[in-house]
TORDREN-526867 format. One record per atom (N, C-alpha, C): atom name; z, x, y. Coordinates in nm, 3 decimals. Layout:
# residues N
  atomo        w        u        v
     CA        Z        X        Y
...
END
This chain:
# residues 216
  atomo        w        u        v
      N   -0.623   -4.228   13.345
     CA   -0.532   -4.146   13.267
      C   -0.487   -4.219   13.144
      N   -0.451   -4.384   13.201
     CA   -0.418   -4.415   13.070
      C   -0.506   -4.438   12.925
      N   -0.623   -4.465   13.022
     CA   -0.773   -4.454   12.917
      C   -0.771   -4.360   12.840
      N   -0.755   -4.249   12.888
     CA   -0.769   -4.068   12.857
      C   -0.657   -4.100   12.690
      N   -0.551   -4.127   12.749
     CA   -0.402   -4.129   12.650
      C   -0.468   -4.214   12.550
      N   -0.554   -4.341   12.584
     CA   -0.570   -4.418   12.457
      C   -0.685   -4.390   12.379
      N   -0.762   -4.284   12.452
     CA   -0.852   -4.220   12.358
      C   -0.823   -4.106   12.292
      N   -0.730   -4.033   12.364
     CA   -0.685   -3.962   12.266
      C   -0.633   -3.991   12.158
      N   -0.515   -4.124   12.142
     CA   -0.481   -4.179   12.047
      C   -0.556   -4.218   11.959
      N   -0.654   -4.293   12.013
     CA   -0.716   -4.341   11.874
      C   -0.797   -4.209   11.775
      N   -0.843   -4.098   11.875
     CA   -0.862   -4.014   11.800
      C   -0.816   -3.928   11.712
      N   -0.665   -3.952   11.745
     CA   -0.555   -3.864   11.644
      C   -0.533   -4.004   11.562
      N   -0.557   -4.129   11.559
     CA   -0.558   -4.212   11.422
      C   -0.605   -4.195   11.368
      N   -0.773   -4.182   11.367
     CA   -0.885   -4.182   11.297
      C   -0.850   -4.055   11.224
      N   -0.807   -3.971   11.328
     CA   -0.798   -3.809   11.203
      C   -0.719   -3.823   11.100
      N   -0.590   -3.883   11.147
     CA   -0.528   -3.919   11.071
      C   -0.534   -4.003   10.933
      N   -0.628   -4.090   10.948
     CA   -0.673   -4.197   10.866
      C   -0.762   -4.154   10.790
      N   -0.836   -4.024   10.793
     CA   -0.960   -3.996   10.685
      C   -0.935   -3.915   10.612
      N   -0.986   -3.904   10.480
     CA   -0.929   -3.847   10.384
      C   -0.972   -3.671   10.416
      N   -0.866   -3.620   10.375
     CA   -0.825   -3.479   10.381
      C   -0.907   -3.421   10.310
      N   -1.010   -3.348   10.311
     CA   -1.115   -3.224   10.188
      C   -0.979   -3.210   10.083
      N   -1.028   -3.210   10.015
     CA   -0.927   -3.094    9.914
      C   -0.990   -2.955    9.954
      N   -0.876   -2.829    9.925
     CA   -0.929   -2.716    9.912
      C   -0.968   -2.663    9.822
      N   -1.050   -2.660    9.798
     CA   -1.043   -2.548    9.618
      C   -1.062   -2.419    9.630
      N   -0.977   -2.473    9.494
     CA   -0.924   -2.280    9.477
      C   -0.957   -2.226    9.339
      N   -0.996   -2.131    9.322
     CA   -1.044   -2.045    9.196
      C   -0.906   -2.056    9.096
      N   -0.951   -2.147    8.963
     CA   -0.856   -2.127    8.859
      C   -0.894   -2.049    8.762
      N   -0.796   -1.968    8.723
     CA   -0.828   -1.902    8.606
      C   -0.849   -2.030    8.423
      N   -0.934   -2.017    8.409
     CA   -0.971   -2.118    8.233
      C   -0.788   -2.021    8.175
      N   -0.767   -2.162    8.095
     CA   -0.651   -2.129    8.018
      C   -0.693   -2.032    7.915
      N   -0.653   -1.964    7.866
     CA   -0.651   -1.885    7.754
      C   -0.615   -1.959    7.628
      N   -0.727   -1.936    7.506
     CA   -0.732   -2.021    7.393
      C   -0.613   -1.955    7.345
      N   -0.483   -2.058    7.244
     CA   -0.400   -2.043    7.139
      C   -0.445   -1.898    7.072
      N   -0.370   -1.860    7.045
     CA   -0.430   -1.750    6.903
      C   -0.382   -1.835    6.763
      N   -0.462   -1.837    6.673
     CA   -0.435   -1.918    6.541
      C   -0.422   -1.782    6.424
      N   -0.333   -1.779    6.376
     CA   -0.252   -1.700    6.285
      C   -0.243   -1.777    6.159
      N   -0.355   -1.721    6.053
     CA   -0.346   -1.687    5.915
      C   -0.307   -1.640    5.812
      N   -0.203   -1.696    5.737
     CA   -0.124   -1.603    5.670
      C   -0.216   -1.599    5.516
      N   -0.262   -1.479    5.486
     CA   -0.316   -1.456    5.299
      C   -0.210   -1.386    5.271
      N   -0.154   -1.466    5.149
     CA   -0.073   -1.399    5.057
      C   -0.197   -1.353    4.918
      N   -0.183   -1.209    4.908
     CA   -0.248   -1.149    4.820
      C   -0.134   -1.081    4.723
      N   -0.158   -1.106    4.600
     CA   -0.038   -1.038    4.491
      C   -0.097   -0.935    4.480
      N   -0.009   -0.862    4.454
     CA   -0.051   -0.696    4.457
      C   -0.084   -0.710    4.272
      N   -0.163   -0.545    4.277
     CA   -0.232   -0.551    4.131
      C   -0.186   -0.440    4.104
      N   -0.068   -0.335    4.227
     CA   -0.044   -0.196    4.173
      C    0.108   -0.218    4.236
      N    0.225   -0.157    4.211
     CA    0.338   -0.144    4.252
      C    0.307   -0.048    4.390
      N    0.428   -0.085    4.471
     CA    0.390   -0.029    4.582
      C    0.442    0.127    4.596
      N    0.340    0.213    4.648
     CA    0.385    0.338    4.642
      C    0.492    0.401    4.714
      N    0.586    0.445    4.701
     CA    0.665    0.519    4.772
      C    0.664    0.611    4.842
      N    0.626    0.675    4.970
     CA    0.572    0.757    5.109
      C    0.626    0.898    5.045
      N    0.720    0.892    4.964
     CA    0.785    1.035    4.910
      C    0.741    1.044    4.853
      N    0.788    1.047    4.700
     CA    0.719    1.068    4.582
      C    0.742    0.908    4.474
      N    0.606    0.951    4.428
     CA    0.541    0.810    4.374
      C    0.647    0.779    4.227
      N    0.694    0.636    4.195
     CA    0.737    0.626    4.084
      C    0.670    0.627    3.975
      N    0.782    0.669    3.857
     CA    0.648    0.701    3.761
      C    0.634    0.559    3.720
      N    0.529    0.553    3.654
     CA    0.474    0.425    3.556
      C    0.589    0.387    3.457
      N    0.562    0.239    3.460
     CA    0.672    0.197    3.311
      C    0.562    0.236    3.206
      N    0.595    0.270    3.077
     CA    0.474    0.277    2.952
      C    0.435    0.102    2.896
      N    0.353    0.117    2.878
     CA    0.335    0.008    2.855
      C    0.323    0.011    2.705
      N    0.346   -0.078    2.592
     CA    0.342   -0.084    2.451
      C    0.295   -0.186    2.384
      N    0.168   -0.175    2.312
     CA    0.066   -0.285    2.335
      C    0.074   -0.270    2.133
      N    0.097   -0.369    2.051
     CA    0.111   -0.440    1.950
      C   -0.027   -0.451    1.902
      N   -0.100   -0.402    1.811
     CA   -0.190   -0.447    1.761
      C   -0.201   -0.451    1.583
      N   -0.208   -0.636    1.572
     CA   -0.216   -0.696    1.447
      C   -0.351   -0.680    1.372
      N   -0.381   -0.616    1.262
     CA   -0.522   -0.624    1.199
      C   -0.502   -0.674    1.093
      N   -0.559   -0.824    1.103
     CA   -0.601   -0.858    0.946
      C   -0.614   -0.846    0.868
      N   -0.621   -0.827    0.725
     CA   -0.703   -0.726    0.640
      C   -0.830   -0.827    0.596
      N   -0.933   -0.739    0.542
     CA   -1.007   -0.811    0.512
      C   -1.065   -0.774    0.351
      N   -1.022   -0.707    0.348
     CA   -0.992   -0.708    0.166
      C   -0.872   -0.724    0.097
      N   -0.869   -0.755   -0.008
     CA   -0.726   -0.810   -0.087
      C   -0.683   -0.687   -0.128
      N   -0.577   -0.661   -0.118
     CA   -0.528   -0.492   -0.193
      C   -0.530   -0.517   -0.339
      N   -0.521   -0.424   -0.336
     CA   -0.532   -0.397   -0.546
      C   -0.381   -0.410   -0.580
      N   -0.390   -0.459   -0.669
     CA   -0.247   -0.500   -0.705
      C   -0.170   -0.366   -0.769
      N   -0.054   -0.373   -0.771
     CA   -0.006   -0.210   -0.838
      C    0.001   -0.211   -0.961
      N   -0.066   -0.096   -1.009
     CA   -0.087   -0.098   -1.165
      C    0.109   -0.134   -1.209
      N    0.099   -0.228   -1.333
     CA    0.198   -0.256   -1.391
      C    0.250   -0.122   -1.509
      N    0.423   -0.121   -1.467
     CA    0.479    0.011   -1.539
      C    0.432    0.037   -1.685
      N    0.413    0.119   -1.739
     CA    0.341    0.104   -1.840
      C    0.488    0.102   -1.984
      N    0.429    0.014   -2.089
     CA    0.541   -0.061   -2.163
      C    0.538    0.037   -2.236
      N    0.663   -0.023   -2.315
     CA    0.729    0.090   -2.437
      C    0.634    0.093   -2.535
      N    0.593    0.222   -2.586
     CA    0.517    0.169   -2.708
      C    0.598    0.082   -2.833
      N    0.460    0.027   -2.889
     CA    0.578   -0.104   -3.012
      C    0.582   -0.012   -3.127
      N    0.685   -0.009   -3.228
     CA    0.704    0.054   -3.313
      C    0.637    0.019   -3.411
      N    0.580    0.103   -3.477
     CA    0.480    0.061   -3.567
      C    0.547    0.014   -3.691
      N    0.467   -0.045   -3.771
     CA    0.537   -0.132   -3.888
      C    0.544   -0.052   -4.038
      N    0.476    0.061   -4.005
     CA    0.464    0.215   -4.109
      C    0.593    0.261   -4.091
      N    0.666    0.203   -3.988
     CA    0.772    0.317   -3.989
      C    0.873    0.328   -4.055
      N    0.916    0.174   -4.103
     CA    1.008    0.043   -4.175
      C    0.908    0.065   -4.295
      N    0.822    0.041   -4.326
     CA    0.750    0.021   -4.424
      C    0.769    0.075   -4.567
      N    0.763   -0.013   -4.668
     CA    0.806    0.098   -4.795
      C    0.675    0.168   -4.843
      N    0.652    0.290   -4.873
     CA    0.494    0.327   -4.899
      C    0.463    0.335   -5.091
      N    0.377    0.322   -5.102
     CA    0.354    0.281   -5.238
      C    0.306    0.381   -5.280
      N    0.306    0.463   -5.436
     CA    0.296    0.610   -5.463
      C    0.113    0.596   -5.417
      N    0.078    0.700   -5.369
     CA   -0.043    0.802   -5.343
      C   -0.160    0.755   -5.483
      N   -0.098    0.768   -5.630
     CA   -0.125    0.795   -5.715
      C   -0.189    0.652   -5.755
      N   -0.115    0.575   -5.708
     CA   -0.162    0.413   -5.715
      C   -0.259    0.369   -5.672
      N   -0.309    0.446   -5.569
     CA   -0.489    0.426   -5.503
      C   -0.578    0.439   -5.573
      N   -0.551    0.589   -5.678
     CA   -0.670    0.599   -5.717
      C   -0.764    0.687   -5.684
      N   -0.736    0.749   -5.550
     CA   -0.848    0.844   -5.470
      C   -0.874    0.721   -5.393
      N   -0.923    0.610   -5.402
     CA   -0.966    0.510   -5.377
      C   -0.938    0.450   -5.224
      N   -0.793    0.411   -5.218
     CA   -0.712    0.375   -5.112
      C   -0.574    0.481   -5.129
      N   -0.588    0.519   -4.971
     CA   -0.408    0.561   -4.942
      C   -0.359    0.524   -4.847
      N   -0.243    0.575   -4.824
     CA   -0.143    0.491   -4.669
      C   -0.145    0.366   -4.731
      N   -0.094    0.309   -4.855
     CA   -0.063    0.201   -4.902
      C    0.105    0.153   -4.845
      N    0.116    0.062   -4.861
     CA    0.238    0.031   -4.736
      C    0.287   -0.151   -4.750
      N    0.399   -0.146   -4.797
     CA    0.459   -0.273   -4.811
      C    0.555   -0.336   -4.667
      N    0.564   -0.390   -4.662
     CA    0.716   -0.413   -4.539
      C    0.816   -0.441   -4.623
      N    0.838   -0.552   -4.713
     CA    0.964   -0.513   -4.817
      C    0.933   -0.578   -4.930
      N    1.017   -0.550   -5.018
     CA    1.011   -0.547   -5.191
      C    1.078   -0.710   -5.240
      N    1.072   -0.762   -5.153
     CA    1.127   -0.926   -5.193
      C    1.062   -1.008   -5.072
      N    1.002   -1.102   -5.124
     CA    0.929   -1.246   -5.106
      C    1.000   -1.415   -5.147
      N    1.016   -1.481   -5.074
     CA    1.042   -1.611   -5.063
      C    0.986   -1.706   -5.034
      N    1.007   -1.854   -5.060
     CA    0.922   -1.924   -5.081
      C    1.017   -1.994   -4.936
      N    1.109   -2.048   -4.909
     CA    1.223   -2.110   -4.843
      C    1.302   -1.989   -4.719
      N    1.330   -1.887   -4.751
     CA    1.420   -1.790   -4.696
      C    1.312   -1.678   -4.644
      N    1.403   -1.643   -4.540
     CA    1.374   -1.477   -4.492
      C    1.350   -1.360   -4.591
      N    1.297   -1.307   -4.636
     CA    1.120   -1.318   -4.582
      C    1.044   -1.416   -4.612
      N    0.989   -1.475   -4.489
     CA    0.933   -1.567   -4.558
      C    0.818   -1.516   -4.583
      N    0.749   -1.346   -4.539
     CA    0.609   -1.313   -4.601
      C    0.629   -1.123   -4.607
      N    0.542   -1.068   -4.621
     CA    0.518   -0.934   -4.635
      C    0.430   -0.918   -4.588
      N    0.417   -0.784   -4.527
     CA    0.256   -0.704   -4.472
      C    0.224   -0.629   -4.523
      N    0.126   -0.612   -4.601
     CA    0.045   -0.561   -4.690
      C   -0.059   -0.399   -4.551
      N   -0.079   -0.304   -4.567
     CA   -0.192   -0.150   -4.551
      C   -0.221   -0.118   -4.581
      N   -0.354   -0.075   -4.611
     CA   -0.397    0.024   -4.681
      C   -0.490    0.091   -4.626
      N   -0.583    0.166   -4.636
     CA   -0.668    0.309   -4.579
      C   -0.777    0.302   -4.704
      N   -0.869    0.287   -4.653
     CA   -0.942    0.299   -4.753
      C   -1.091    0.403   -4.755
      N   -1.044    0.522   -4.818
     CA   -1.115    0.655   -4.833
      C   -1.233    0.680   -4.867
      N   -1.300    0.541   -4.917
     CA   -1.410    0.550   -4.961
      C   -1.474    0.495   -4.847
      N   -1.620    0.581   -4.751
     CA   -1.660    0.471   -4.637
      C   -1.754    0.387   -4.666
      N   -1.794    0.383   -4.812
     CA   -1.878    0.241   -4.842
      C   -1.812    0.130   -4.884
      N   -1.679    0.164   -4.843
     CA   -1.578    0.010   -4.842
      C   -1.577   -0.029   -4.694
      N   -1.625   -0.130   -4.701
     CA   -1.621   -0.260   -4.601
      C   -1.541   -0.362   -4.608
      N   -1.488   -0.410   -4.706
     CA   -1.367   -0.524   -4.696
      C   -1.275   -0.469   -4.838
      N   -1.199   -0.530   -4.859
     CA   -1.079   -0.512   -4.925
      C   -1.050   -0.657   -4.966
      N   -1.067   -0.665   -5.124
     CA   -0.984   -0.833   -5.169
      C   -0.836   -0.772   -5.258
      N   -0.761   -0.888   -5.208
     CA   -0.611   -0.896   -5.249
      C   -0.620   -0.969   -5.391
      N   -0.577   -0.928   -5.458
     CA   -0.566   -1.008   -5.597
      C   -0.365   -0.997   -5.599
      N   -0.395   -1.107   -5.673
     CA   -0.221   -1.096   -5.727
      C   -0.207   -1.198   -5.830
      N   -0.067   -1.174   -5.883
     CA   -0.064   -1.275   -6.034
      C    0.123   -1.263   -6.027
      N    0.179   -1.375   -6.053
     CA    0.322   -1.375   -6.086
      C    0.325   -1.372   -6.213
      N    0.434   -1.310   -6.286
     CA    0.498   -1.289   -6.389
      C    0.653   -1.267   -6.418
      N    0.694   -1.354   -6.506
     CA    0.867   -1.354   -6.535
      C    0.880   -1.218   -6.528
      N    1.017   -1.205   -6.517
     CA    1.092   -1.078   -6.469
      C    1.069   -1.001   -6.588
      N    1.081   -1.086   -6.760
     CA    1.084   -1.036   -6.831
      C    0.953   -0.972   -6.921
      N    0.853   -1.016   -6.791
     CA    0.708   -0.987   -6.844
      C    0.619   -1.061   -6.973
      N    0.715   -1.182   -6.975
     CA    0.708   -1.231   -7.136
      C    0.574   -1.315   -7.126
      N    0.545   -1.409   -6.962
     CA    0.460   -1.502   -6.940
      C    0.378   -1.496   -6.857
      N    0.299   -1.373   -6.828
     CA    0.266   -1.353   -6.671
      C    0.129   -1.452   -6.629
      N    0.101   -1.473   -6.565
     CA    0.021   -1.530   -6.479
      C   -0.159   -1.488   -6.461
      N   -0.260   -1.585   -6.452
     CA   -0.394   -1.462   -6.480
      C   -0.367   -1.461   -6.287
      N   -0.455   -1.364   -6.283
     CA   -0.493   -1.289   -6.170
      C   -0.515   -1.377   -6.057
      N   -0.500   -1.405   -5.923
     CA   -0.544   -1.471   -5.861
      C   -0.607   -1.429   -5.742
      N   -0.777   -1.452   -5.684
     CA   -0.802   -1.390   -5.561
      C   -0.783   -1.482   -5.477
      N   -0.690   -1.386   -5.372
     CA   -0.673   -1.440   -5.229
      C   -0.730   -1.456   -5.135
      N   -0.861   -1.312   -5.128
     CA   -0.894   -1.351   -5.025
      C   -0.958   -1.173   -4.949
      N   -0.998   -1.178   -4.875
     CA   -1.034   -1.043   -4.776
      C   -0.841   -1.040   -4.709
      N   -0.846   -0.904   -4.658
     CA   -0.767   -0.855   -4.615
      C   -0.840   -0.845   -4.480
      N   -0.742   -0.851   -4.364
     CA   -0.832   -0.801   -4.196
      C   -0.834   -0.678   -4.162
      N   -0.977   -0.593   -4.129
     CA   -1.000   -0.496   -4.091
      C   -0.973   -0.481   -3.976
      N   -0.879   -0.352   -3.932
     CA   -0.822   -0.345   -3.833
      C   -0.888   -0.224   -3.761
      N   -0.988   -0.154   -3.813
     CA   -1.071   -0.060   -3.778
      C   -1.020    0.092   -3.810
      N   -1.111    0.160   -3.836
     CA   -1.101    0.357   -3.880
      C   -1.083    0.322   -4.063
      N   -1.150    0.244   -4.119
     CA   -1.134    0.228   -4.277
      C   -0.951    0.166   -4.295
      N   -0.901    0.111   -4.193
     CA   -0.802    0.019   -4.230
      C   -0.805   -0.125   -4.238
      N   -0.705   -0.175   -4.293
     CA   -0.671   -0.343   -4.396
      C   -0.566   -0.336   -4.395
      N   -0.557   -0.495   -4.353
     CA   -0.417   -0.553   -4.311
      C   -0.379   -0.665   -4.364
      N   -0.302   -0.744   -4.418
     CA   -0.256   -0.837   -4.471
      C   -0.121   -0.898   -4.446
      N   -0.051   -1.030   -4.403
     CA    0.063   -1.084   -4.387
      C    0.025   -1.212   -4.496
      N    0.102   -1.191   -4.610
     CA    0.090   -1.235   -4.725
      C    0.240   -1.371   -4.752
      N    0.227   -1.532   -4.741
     CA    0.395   -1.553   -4.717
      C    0.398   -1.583   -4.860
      N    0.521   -1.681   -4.868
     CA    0.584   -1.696   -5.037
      C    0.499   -1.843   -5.037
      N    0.450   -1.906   -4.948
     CA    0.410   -2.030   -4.963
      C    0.199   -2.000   -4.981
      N    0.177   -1.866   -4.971
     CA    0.022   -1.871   -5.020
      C    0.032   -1.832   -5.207
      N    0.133   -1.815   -5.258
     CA    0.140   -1.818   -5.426
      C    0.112   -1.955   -5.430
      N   -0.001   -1.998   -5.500
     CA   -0.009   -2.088   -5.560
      C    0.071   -2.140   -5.659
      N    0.046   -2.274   -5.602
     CA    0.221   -2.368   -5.653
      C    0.219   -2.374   -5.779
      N    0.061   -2.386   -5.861
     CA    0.098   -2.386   -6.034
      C    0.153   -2.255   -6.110
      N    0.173   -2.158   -6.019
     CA    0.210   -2.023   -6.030
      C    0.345   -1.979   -6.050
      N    0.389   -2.088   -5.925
     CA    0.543   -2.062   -5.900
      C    0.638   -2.033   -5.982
      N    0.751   -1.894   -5.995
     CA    0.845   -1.898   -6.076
      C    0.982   -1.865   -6.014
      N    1.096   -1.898   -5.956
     CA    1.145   -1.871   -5.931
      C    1.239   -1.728   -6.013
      N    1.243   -1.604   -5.946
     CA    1.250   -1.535   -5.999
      C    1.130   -1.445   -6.074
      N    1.080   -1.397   -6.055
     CA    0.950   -1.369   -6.082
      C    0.885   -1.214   -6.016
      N    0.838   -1.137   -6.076
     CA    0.747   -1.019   -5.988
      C    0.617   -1.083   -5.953
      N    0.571   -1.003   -5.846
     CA    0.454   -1.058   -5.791
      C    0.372   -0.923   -5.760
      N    0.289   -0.908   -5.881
     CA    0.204   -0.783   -5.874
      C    0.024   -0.818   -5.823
      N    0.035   -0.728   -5.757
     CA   -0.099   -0.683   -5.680
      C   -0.180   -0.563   -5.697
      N   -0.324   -0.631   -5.644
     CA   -0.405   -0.553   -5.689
      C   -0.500   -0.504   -5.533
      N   -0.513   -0.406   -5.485
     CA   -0.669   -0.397   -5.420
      C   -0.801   -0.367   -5.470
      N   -0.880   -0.446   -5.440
     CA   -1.063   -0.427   -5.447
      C   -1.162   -0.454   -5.346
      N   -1.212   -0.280   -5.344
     CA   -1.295   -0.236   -5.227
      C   -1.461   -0.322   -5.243
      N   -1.518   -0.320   -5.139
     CA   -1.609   -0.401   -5.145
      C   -1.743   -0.309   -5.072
      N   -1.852   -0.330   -5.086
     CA   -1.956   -0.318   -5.020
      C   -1.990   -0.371   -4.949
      N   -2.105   -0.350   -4.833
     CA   -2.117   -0.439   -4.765
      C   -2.210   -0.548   -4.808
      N   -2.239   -0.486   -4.961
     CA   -2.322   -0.599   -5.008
      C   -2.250   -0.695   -5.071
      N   -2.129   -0.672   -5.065
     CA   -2.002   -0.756   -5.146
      C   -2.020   -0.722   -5.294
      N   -2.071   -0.601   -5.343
     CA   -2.056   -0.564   -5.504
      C   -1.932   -0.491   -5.502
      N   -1.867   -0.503   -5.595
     CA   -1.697   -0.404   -5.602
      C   -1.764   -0.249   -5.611
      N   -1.724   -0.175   -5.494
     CA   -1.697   -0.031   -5.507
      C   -1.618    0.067   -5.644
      N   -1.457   -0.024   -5.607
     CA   -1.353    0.063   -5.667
      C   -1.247   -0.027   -5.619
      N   -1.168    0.022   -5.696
     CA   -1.016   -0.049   -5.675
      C   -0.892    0.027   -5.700
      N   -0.781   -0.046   -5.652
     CA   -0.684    0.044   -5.726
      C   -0.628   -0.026   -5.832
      N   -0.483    0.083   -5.871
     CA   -0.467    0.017   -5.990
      C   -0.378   -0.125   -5.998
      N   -0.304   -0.159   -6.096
     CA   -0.224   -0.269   -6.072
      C   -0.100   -0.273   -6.020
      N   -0.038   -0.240   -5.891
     CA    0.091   -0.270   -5.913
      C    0.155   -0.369   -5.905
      N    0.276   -0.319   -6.019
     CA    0.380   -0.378   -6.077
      C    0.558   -0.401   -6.058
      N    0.595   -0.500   -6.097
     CA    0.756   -0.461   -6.015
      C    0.783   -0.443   -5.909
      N    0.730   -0.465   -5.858
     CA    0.728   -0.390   -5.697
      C    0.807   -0.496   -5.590
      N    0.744   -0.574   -5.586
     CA    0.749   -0.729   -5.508
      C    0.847   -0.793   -5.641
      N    0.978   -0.858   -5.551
     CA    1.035   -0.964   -5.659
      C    1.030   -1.115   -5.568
      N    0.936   -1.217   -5.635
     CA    0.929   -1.376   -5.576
      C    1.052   -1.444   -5.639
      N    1.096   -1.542   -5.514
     CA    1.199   -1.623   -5.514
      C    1.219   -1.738   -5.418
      N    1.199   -1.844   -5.540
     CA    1.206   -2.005   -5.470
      C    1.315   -1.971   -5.325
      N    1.414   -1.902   -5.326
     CA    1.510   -1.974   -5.216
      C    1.514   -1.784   -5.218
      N    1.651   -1.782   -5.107
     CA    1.702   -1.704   -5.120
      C    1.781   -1.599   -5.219
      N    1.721   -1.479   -5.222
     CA    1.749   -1.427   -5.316
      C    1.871   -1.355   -5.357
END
């Protein structure tokens, strides 16, 4: 019996003493994380409203164009007309041409050598159209006509066009061996060809013009 007891014992050691099976048991696999992506996308339209849609802002879009041509500049106001010098002018008789020349035309009747005036403007028209230039003659002579002067040519007159001649004549183109203080200063016109042979002329006038060293 006691044999029996010590075999039983040792057989409940040994059970005791050996390793236990594990049991296994069916696991469920964990379930993977979920991984959460956030895209931020900017919107390209305002968001609509489920009621009724807002209206649009307007949009107002600026457009600069170059130019590419230069503008024309603005015609400039148009000026006063200038008063013509016929208008002031003293006119010399009709009869003094000749047929020859008319619209004869002084600016004034006194000349200076020193003083205001210091010249005169000489016009004339010249009626004949085989006149092409116009020479100025002139000659001083005392007031009293006692010593006058021979003739002197000056020169062409400037054609100003339509058979007109122009002349600005001062007190300093009298030739200086001429000079008299106090003195008339008579003139002559002579029409010309274009071959430069004298046409015609007018006559002499006289008295007309008074020359003076200074102020008169």
């Amino acid at each position: 019996m006691k044999k029996l007891a010590i075999l039983l014992l040792a057989i409940v050691l040994a059970a005791c003493g050996a390793p236990v099976a594990p049991t296994e048991q069916a696991v469920a696999p964990a379930s993977a994380e979920p991984v959460v992506v956030t895209v931020v996308v900017e919107p390209t339209q305002a968001p609509v409203e489920p009621t009724a849609p807002a209206p649009a802002e307007p949009i107002v879009v600026t457009v600069v164009v170059e130019a590419t041509q230069v503008p024309e500049a603005a015609a400039p106001p148009a000026e006063a007309p200038v008063q013509s010098s016929d208008d002031t002018a003293l006119k010399l008789d009709e009869v003094l041409g000749k047929g020859v020349f008319t619209n004869m035309t002084v600016s004034d009747s006194n000349l200076t050598l020193r003083c205001a005036p210091r010249f005169v403007t000489f016009n004339v028209t010249a009626l004949n159209t085989a006149i092409t230039d116009v020479l100025f003659y002139y000659r001083i002579t005392d007031l009293n006509r006692q010593y006058p002067k021979e003739y002197k040519n000056f020169g062409k007159m400037t054609a100003v066009g339509n058979g007109n001649f122009a002349l600005d004549f001062s007190g300093e183109n009298v030739h200086p061996d001429v000079r008299i203080d106090g003195a008339w200063l008579d003139f002559q016109f002579v029409g010309l060809a274009k071959s430069g042979d004298v046409v015609d002329r007018s006559q002499v006038i006289e008295s007309f013009i008074k020359y003076t060293l200074d102020c008169p």
